[in-house]
C-alpha positions in Angstrom: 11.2 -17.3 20.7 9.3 -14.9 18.3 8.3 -16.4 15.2 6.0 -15.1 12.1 2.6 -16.4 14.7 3.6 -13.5 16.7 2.0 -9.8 16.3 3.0 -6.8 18.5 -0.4 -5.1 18.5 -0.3 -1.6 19.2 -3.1 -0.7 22.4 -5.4 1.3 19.9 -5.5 -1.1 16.8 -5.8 -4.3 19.3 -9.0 -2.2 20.7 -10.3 -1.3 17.8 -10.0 -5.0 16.4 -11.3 -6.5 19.3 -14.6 -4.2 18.9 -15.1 -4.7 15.6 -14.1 -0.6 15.0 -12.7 0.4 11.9 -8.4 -0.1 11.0 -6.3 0.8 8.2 -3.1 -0.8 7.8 -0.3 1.4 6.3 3.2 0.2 4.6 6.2 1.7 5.6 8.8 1.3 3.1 7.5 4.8 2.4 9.3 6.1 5.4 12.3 3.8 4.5 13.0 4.0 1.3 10.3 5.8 -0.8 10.7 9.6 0.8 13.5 11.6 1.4 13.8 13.0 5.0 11.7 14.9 6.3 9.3 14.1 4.0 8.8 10.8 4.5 8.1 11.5 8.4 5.9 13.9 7.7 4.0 12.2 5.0 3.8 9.1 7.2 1.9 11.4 10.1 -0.1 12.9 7.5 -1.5 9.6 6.8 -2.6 8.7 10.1 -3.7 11.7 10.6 -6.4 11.7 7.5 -7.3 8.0 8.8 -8.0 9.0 12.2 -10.0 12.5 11.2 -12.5 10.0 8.9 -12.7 7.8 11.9 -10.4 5.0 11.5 -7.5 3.7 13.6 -4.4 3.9 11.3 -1.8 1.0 11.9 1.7 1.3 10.0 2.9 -2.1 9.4 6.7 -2.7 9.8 8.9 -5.9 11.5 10.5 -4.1 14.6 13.8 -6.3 15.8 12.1 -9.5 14.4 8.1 -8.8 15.7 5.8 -8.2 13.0 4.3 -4.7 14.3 0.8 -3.4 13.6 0.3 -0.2 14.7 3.9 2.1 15.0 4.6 4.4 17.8 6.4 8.0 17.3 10.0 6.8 18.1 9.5 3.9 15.6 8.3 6.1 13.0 11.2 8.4 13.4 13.6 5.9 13.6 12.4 4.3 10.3 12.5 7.5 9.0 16.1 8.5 10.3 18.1 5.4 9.7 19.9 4.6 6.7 20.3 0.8 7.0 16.5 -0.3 7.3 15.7 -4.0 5.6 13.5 -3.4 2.4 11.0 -6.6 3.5 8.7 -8.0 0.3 7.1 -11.3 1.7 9.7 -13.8 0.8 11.9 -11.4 3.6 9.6 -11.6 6.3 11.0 -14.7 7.6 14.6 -13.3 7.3 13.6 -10.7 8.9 12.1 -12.5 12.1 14.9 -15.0 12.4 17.8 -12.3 12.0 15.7 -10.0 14.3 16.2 -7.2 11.9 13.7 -4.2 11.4 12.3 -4.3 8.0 9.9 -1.7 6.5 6.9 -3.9 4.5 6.3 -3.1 1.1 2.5 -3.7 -0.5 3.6 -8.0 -0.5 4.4 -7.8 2.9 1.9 -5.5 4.1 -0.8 -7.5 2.8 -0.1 -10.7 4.4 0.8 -8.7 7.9 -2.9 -6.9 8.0 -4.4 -9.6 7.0 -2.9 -11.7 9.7 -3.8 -9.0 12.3 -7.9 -9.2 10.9 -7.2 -5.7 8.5 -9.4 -5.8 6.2 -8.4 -2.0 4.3 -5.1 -0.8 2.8 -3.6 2.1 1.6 -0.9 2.8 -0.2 0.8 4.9 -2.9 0.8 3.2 -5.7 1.1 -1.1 -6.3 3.9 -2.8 -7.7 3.6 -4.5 -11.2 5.4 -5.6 -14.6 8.7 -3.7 -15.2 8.7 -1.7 -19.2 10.8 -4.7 -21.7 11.2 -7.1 -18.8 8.8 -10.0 -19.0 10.4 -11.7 -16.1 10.2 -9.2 -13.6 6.6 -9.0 -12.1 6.3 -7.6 -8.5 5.6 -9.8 -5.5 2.4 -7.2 -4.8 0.2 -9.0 -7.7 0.2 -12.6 -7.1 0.0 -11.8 -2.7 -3.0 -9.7 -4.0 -4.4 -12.6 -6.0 -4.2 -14.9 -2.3 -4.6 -12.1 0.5 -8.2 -10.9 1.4 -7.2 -7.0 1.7 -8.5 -4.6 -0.1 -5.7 -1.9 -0.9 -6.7 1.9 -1.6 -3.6 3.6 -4.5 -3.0 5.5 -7.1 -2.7 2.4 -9.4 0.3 1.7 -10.0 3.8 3.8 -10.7 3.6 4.7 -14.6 7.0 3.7 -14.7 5.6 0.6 -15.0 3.9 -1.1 -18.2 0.7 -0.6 -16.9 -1.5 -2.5 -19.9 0.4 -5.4 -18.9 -0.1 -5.2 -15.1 -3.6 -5.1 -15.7 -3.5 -7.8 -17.8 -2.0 -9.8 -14.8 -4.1 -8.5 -12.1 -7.1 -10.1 -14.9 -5.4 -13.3 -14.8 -5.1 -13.6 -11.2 -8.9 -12.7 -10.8 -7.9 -9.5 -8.6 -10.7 -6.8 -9.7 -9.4 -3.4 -10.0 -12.1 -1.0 -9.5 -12.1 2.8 -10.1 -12.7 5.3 -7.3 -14.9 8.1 -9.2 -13.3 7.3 -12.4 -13.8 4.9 -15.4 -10.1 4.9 -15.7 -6.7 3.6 -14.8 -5.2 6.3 -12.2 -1.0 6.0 -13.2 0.2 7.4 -9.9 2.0 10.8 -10.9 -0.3 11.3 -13.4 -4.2 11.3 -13.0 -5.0 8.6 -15.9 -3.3 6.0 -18.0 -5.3 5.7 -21.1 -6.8 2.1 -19.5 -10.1 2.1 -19.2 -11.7 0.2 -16.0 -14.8 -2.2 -16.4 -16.1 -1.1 -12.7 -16.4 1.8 -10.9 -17.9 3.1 -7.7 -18.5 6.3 -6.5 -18.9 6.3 -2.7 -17.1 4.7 0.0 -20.7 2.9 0.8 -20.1 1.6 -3.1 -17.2 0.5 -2.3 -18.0 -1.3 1.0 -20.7 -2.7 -0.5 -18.8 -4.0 -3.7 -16.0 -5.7 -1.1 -18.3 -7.6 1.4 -19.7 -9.3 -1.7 -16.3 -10.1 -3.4 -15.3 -12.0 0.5 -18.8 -13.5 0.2 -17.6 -15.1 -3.2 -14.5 -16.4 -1.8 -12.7 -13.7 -3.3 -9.3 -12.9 -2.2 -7.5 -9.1 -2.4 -9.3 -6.2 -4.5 -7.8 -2.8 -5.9 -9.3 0.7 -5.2 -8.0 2.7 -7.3 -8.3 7.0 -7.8 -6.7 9.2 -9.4 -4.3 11.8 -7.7 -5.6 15.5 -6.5 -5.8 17.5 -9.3 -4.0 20.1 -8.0 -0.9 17.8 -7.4 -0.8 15.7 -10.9 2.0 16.5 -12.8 1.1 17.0 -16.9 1.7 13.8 -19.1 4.2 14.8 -21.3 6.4 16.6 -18.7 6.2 13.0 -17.1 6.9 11.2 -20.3 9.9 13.4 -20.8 11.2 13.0 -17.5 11.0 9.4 -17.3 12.7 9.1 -20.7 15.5 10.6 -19.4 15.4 8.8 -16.2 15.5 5.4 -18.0 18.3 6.5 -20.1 20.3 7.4 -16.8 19.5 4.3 -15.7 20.6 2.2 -18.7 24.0 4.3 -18.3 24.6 2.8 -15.2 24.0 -0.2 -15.7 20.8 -0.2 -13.0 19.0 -3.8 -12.2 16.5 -5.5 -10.4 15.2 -4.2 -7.8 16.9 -1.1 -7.5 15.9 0.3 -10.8 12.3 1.7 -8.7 14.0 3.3 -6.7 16.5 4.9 -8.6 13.9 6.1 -11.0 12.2 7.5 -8.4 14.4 9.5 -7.1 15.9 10.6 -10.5 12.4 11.7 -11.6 12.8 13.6 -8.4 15.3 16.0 -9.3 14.3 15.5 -12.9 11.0 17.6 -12.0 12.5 20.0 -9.2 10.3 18.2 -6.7 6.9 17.7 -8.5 6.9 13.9 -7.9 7.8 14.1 -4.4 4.8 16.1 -3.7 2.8 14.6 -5.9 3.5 11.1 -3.9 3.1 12.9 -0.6 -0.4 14.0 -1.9 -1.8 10.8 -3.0 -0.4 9.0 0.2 -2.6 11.1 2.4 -5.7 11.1 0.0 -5.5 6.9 -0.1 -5.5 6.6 3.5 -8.0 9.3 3.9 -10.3 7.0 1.6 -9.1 3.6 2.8 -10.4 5.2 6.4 -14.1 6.1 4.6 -14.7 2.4 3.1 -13.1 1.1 6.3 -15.9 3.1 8.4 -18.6 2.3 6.2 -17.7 -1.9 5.4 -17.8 -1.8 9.4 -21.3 0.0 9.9 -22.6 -3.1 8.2 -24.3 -5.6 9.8 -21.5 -8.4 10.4 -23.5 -10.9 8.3 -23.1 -8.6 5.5 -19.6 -7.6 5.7 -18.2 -10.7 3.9 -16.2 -13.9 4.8 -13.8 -13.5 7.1 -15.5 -10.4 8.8 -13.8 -11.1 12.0 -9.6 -12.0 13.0 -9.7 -15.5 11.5 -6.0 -16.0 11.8 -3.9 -18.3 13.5 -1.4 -15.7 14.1 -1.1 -14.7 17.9 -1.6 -11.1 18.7 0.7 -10.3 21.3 -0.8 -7.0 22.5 1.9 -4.1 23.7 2.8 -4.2 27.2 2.7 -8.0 27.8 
């Protein structure tokens, strides 16, 4: 019977693993729910592509038919990509999704705890969840597994359709350090900066490996690398600030809730900017894994002793490796 002990490894990652070689772990709620089609396939290649031409082994994360899965092949990515009815899997789905045998796509939560279970010590993403505008209650999952995962997870901050001085304020609670890739402040996804100034910054990926192996040391748990968008592919504030005022309001109209008010601002603010934010996302995507695959490379030409707690697949989970 499969349980949440179980990994399907896919040949590369469980190679690269077992030779202490640099791996990125990738979510794919992207390709389920986050892109349109094509775009989400293509983006999704894109990625792996950038991790594997810095000189990383990319792994997209997803629960395939009840096996957690690190490491997609082509048909899985396409399928994800194709089919309509995919589970949307946070962490408190993961055991639904074993025991039903469904096939989830991982969101940041989920991911986290996956890749660390696997020995993944990098991330990328888009963007994090965080604290939803004149909601107090609703908080995404992504903080707190951050605040308990040892994964460090390379974004574009978070979505600025989220209150963003109040996420921070969060992440500061939890004792998660968000650090600035080559800038002092706050990247807000779509847009290059929030206005929220960062305490820390690095510059290099050997900054940032650095900066990690001594938050494991401490005991820390999950860390955020955060930089800003290309700057060819940021959209302008106020035509942002316009189009997700008009995105909210369609929203409120409807009577939108929970957890489907992401993505139906998402894909409002799609149509809202004739396409802007979809390549904007698609852009940022590819330039987090790019760097997640740098610090990943660099944290792993350290000597072991210096690469933090943890350095090697501590987990109890039990890496079924493909073809057994």
């Amino acid at each position: 019977m499969t349980t949440l002990t179980t990994l399907d490894v896919h040949p590369d990652v469980a190679t690269a693993l077992r030779t202490g070689l640099p791996v990125v772990a990738l979510e794919s709620t992207l390709i389920a729910h986050g892109l349109p089609w094509p775009l989400n396939l293509e983006t999704a290649q894109q990625a792996e592509a950038a991790v594997r031409a810095a000189g990383a082994t990319p792994a997209t994360i997803a629960v395939w038919k009840g096996v957690p899965t690190i490491g997609l092949n082509d048909s899985q990515r396409e399928e994800l990509a194709r089919s309509p009815d995919v589970l949307k899997a946070s962490r408190r789905d993961l055991a639904v999704a074993v025991s039903q045998q469904r096939t989830a796509a991982t969101t940041v939560a989920a991911t986290l705890i996956l890749a660390h279970r696997a020995g993944i010590r990098l991330f990328a993403t888009g963007g994090i969840g965080g604290a939803h505008r004149g909601d107090t209650a609703d908080v995404s999952a992504d903080l707190f597994e951050l605040a308990r995962v040892p994964v460090a997870v390379v974004c574009a901050g978070a979505k600025n359709i989220l209150d963003l001085p109040r996420t921070l304020e969060i992440l500061e609670s939890l004792s998660v350090p968000v650090v600035g890739y080559a800038t002092s402040e706050f990247p807000a996804f779509y847009v290059r900066g929030s206005g929220e100034r960062l305490t820390t910054r690095v510059d290099t990926p050997a900054q940032a490996a650095s900066l990690l192996a001594a938050h494991w040391a401490l005991d820390g748990a999950g860390v955020i690398l955060a930089q800003p968008l290309p700057v060819e592919s940021a959209l302008e504030t106020e035509e942002f600030a316009s189009a997700l005022l008009r995105a909210e309001e369609l929203a409120r109209q409807t009577n939108v809730r929970g957890n489907a008010v992401t993505p139906f601002l998402l894909a409002r603010l799609a149509e809202l900017t004739t396409g802007k934010t979809l390549r904007a996302n698609q852009a940022l995507i590819v330039a987090n894994a790019r760097l997640a695959a740098e610090v990943a490379t660099a944290l792993a030409e350290r000597p072991a002793k210096q690469q933090g707690k943890h350095a090697t697949n501590s987990s109890t989970a039990k890496i079924r490796r493909r073809g057994q």
